[in-house]
C-alpha positions in Angstrom: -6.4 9.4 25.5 -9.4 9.2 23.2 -7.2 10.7 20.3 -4.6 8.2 21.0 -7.1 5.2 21.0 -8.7 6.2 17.8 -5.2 7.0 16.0 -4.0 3.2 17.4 -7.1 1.6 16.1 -7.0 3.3 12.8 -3.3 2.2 11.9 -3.9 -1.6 13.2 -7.4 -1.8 10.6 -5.4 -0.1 8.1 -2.6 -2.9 8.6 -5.0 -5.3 8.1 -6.5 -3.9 5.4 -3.0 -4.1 3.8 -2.3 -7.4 4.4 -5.4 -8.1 3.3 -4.6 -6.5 -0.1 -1.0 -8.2 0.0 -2.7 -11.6 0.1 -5.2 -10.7 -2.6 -2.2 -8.9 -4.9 0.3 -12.2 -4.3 -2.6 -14.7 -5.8 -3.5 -12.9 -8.6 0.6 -12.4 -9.4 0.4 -16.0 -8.7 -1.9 -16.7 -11.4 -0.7 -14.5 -14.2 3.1 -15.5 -13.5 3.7 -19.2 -13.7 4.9 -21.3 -10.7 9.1 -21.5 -11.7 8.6 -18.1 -11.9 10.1 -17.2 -8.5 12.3 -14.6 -7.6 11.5 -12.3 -10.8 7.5 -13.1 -10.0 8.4 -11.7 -6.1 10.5 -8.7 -8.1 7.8 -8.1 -10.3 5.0 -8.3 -7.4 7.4 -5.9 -5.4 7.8 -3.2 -8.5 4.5 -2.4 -9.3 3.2 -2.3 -5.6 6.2 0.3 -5.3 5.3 2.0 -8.1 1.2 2.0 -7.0 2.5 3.4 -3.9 4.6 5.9 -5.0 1.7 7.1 -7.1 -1.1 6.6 -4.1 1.4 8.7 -1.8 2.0 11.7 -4.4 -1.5 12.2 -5.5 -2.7 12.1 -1.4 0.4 14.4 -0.9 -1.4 16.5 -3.4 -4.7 16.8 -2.2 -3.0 17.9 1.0 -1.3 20.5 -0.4 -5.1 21.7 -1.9 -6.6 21.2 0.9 -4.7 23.5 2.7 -2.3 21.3 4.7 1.9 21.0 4.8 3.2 18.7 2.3 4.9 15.8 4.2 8.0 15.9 2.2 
């Protein structure tokens, strides 16, 4: 139950952790791109967080290999 409790309350803070992120990410797009921007500023926003999570999620995968662990993949 413990295990479970601590697992639960680790994704919800890391969710808002994200969205915290999301809303810092999305101003500062906000203020590089200019308002009429749009759609390509969302498209832009959208590639490079894919492309920072792609690269976040390989190198962790990584580490788990070295570490000993199975890759997730």
């Amino acid at each position: 139950f413990l295990a479970t409790m601590i697992s639960l309350a680790s994704a919800a803070f890391g969710v808002v952790a994200a969205l915290a992120w999301n809303a810092f990410i999305t101003e500062l797009v906000k203020q590089y791109l200019p308002a009429e921007a749009g759609l390509v500023g969302l498209f832009v926003y959208a590639a490079v967080i894919t492309v920072i999570a792609v690269i976040v999620i390989m190198q962790l995968g990584r580490a788990a290999e070295r570490a000993g662990g199975t890759k997730a993949m």
